[in-house]
C-alpha positions as CSV (number, residue, x, y, z in Angstrom):
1,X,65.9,51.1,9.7
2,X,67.1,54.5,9.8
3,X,68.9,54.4,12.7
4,X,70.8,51.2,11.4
5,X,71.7,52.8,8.1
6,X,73.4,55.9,10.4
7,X,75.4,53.9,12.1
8,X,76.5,51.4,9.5
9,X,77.6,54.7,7.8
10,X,79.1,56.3,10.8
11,X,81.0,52.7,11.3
12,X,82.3,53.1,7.5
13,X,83.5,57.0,8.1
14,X,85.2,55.6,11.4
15,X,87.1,52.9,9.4
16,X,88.3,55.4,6.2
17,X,89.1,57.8,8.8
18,X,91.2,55.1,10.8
19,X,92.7,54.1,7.5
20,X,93.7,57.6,6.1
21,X,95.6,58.5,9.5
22,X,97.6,55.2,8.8
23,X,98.3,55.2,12.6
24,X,96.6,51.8,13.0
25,X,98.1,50.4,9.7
26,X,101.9,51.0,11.4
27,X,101.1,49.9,14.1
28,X,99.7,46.5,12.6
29,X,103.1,46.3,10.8
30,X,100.9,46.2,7.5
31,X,103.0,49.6,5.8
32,X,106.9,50.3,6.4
33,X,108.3,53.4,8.8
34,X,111.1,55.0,10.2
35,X,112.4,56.1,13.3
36,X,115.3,58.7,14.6
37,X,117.8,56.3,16.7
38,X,120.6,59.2,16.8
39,X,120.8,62.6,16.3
40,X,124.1,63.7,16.2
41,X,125.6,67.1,17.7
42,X,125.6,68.7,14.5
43,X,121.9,68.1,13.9
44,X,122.4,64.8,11.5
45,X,120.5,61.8,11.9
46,X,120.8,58.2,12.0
47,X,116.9,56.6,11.1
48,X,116.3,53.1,11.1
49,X,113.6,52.1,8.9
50,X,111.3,48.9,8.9
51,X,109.3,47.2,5.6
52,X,105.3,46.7,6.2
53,X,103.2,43.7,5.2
54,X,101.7,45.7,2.5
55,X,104.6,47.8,0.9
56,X,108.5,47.5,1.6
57,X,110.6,50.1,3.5
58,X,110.0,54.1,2.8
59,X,113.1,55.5,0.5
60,X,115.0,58.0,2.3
61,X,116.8,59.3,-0.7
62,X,114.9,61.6,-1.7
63,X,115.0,63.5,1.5
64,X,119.5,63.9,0.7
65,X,119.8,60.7,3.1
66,X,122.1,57.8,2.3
67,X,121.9,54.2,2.7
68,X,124.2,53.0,5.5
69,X,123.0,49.0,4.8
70,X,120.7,46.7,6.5
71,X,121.0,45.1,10.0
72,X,118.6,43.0,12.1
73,X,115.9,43.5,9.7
74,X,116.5,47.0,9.6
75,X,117.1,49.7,6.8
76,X,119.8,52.2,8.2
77,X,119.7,55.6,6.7
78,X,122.4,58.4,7.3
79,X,120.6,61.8,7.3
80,X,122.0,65.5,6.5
81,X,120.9,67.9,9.2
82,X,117.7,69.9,8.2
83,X,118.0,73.8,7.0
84,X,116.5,76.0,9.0
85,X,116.0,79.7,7.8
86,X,117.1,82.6,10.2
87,X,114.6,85.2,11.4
């Protein structure tokens, strides 16, 4: 009885666990993501960004990226290049 209860519960951490990484939720198309398709010479990016099952496509404008339209099911998203900080 024990021994079932332990493993029920190590079955339930396994699944939360799966869950919170979100790894296995993409990659069931059930929550939206984005990619890089280019990166440009001068560090800017081009991201292409598909709408999940569950939730629609992640807003890039908060990161200072701007909406370039939609294509083949796609969200296009034009990105500044990121700051780095010198040493």
């Amino acid at each position: 009885m024990v021994k079932t209860i332990v493993f029920v519960a190590a079955l339930i951490a396994a699944a939360m666990f799966a869950v919170k990484n979100g790894k296995i939720l993409r990659a069931a198309g059930m929550i939206g993501h984005c990619a890089v398709v280019q990166t440009t010479s001068d560090g800017q990016q081009w991201e292409a960004c598909s709408s999940g099952k569950l939730e629609g496509a992640p807003d890039l404008s908060r990161n200072g990226c701007t909406s370039a339209g939609l294509y083949a099911g796609q969200i296009y998203w034009h990105c500044p290049a990121p700051v780095a900080s010198a040493p």
